[in-house]
C-alpha positions, 0 to 999 in steps of 0.5 A: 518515241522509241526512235527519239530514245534511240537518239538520246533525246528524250533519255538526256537527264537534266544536271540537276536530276543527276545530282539528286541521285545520291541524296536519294540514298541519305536517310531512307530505302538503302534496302528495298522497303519491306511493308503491306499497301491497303490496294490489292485487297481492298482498293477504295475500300478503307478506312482508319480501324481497317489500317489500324486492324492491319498495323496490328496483324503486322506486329502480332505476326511477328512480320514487323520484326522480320523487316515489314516496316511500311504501312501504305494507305493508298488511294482513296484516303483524301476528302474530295476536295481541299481547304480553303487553303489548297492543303489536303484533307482527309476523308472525315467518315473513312479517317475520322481522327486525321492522317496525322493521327494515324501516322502517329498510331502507325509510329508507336506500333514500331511501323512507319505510314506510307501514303498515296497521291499522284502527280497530276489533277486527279488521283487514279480513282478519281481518272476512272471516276471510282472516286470523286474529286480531283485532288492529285498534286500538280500545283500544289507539289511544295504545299503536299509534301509539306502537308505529308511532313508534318503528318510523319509521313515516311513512304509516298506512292505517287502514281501517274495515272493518264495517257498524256505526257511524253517520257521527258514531261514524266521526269520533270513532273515526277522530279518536282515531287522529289525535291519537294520532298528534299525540302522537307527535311524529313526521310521519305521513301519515293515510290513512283509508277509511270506506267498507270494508262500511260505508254509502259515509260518504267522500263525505258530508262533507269529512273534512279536519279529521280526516285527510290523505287520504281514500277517496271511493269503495268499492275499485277494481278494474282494470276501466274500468266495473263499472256500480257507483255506489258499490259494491264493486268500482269501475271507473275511470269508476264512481271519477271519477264520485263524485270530481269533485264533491268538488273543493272539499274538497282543500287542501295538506294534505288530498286526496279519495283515489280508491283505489291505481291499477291502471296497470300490472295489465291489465284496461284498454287503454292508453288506458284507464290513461293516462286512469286516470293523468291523472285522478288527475293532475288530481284532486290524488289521492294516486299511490299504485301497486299494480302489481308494480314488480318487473316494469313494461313500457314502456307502464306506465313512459311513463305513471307517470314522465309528468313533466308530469303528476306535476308538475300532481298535486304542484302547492303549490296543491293544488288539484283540477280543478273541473268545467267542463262534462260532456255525458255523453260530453265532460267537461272539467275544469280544475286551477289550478296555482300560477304562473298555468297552468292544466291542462286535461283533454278527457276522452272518457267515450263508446265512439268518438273525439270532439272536446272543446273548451272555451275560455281564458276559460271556465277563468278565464283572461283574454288573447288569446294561450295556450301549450298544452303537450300533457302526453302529446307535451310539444309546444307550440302556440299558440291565441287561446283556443280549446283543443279536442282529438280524443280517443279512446273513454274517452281523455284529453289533458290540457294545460298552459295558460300565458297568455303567449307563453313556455310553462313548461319541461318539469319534470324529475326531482329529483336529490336522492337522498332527494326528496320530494313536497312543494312542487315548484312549477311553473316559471314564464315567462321575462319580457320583457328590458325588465323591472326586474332580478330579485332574492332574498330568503330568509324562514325559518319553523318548520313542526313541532317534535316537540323532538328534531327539527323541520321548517323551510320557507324561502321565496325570494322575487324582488323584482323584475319580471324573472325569477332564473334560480337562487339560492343560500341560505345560513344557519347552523343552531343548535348541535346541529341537523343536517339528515337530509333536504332537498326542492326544493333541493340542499344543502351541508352538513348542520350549522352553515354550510349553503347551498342551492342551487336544484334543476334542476326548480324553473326560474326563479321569476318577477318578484315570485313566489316558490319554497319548500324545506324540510326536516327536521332533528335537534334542537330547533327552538326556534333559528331558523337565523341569517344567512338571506340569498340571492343569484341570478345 
């Protein structure tokens, strides 16, 4: 196998994977999806109250209006066998009401409704025999993705679970799935993971033409190291190791997926799961809970609703943090961040406190005076380019690093009842007061247009050297065209004459940068809205 990789053999990518990779991007996950998978706590053990009793915590805790949008029901959910058509069904006395029922529920909450499946006969329950039937996908790929369609799925997990098939069966049959989810016409966030029984395929190539997100390692478990290098089960320090060196795969749109997190389901310290936290943070992983939200202490929620962090994972650039240095004991990664900053993470791998320092320029940064903003405390301190920390055994302090003498603002959370997770771009510097005055310009683009909707993206751009400190957008939407959500922005209306205004977190854009909101919207997409002009202070 690894001699055949080695030749290009089974790494080649068929033309027509490589032209599905920017479809991927239109309409869902150009952030790493933020939500809470049922699996972790609760295995085959659900039912339609529990994912309800979690929906709600989600909202109640305020964890939905901080970005926890999805809400994944995961194995076990489907009768064990199908109609009498070949179509799924629910398990009538876990899901009395019906998956789609569910999704509705899930939508009305301001969430969106995750769902499991895999790609061959059975599902992983049902190949570990913990579950009876045998109802995965093979064959039915078209007919499922329609079935989830219509129930308003908005996320699928799909999981190989079996030792058969090559590297090169793996992304065909994965790639089957995909494009029938294309079809469908509705945004579905992808996750995949290859690695269930199987040889450990995630981490051999860069799955990004073929899924939003991809699974790096074996399953993790709520320990800090289980000595596995890619085994079943995997600790925290055991899944970083694996994932840092696939920094370069991600992208908006396309994320390297570590596995749902433990924080919150003991087995670790506190510093142990605000590691944990951070590092998923820093690797633009997917932040998908599998803790029991119904029943959160106060240490889990200061970590999970850590705003500094979350806005470092959601950050437009995508990226993930690129190694700059590991000693064994002191690892230092850096995340670029979309208005200039930098995050920087001293991660002490040994078992006793330590220093970690590494340098401004040493992560691309250039100057001779920097901002840090402890992303744990929120406090500021200044530095000629020296950034160094004291850090506790397998503890991480992770900063943000601003190359100026005005730091970016704290983010705060949303306040759109429905956020979403995408593009939330990060605040940007005060400019200087002798800087030219700032001013707005609005620039509409088509995202994705599935006929009987369609998602819209407008750009706000300042034209000036000085900072707009807010702004206004107004445009008038074809007839027939209604909006059903809206992100980074606050609207006004929903039909005909709308305006948007900035929402609390965006914070000023910058002299000659700019800030996106989107949405999505009832109707056809083929109109552009008309009359899109801006204004700011």
């Amino acid at each position: 196998m690894k001699a055949l990789l080695a030749a290009g053999i089974l790494a080649t990518v068929p033309i027509a994977l490589q032209d599905q990779a920017v479809a991927l991007e239109n309409g869902v996950a150009r952030t790493p999806p933020m939500g809470w998978n049922s699996w972790n706590t609760f295995g085959c053990n659900i039912s339609e109250t529990l994912i309800k009793q979690m929906a709600d915590a989600i909202v109640n805790s305020g964890l939905r209006d901080l970005g926890y949008q999805y809400v994944v029901v995961d194995d076990c959910w489907m009768n064990s066998t199908r109609d009498s058509a070949g179509n799924l069904q629910a398990n009538a006395s876990r899901f009395p009401s019906g998956m789609k029922a569910l999704g509705d529920y899930l939508h009305g909450k301001g969430l969106k409704f995750g769902i499991y499946q895999a790609p061959l006969d059975k599902t992983c329950a049902q190949y570990f025999n913990s579950y009876p039937g045998a109802t995965g996908a093979q064959g039915h790929e078209a007919q499922d993705a329609r079935q989830f369609a219509a129930w308003g799925v908005d996320y699928l997990k799909y999981d190989w679970c079996s030792p058969s098939g090559t590297i090169d069966d793996q992304v065909r049959t994965f790639a089957k799935m995909r494009d029938a989810l294309a079809a469908t016409g509705r945004p579905i966030v992808y996750s995949i993971n290859s690695n269930s029984v199987h040889s450990k395929t995630g981490p051999q190539r860069n799955w990004g033409d073929v899924a939003n997100m991809w699974r790096t390692t074996e399953d993790i478990t709520n320990k800090w190291d289980t000595g596995q290098t890619n085994g079943y089960p995997m600790g925290i320090q055991n899944i970083v190791n694996v994932t840092v060196p696939l920094a370069s795969y991600a992208k908006p749109g396309a994320f390297n997926d570590p596995d749902m997190m433990e924080v919150g389901r003991g087995g670790m310290t506190d510093t142990e799961m605000r590691s944990h936290f951070a590092l998923w943070a820093m690797m633009a992983s997917p932040l998908i809970l599998g803790n029991d939200v119904r029943n959160m202490d106060a240490a889990t929620q200061t970590i999970l609703k850590n705003q500094n962090l979350v806005a470092i994972n959601q950050d437009s650039l995508g990226q993930q943090a690129r190694q700059i240095s590991n000693d064994g004991t002191r690892r230092v990664l850096a995340k670029k961040l979309s208005n200039g900053d930098v995050a920087v993470a001293l991660f002490n791998q040994g078992g006793s406190t330590t220093t970690i320092s590494t340098t401004a320029s040493a992560i691309g940064m250039s100057g001779g005076s920097f901002i840090l903003r402890d992303a744990w405390t929120n406090t500021l301190s200044g530095t000629n380019g020296t950034i160094s920390a004291s850090v506790p055994a397998h503890g991480t302090v992770v900063y943000r690093v601003s190359g100026d003498t005005t730091p970016s603002p704290s983010p705060t959370p949303p306040q759109s009842p429905t956020p979403s997770p995408s593009l939330t771009p990060s605040p940007s510097p005060t400019p200087s007061p002798s800087a030219r005055p700032g001013g707005c310009t609005a620039t509409y683009r088509l995202v994705n247009d599935w006929g009987t909707g369609f998602q819209g993206e407008v750009t706000v751009a300042n034209a000036g050297s000085s900072a707009i400190n807010g702004w206004t957008v107004t445009m008038t939407l074809a007839g027939g065209q209604t909006i059903s959500s809206l992100w980074n922005g606050v609207n006004t209306g929903t039909s005909g004459a709308i305006t948007v205004k900035n929402a609390a977190y965006n914070g000023a854009v910058a002299g000659n940068g700019s800030t996106t909101f989107g949405f999505t919207a009832n109707g056809s997409g083929s109109a552009a809205p008309t009359g899109v002009t801006c204004t700011s202070p």
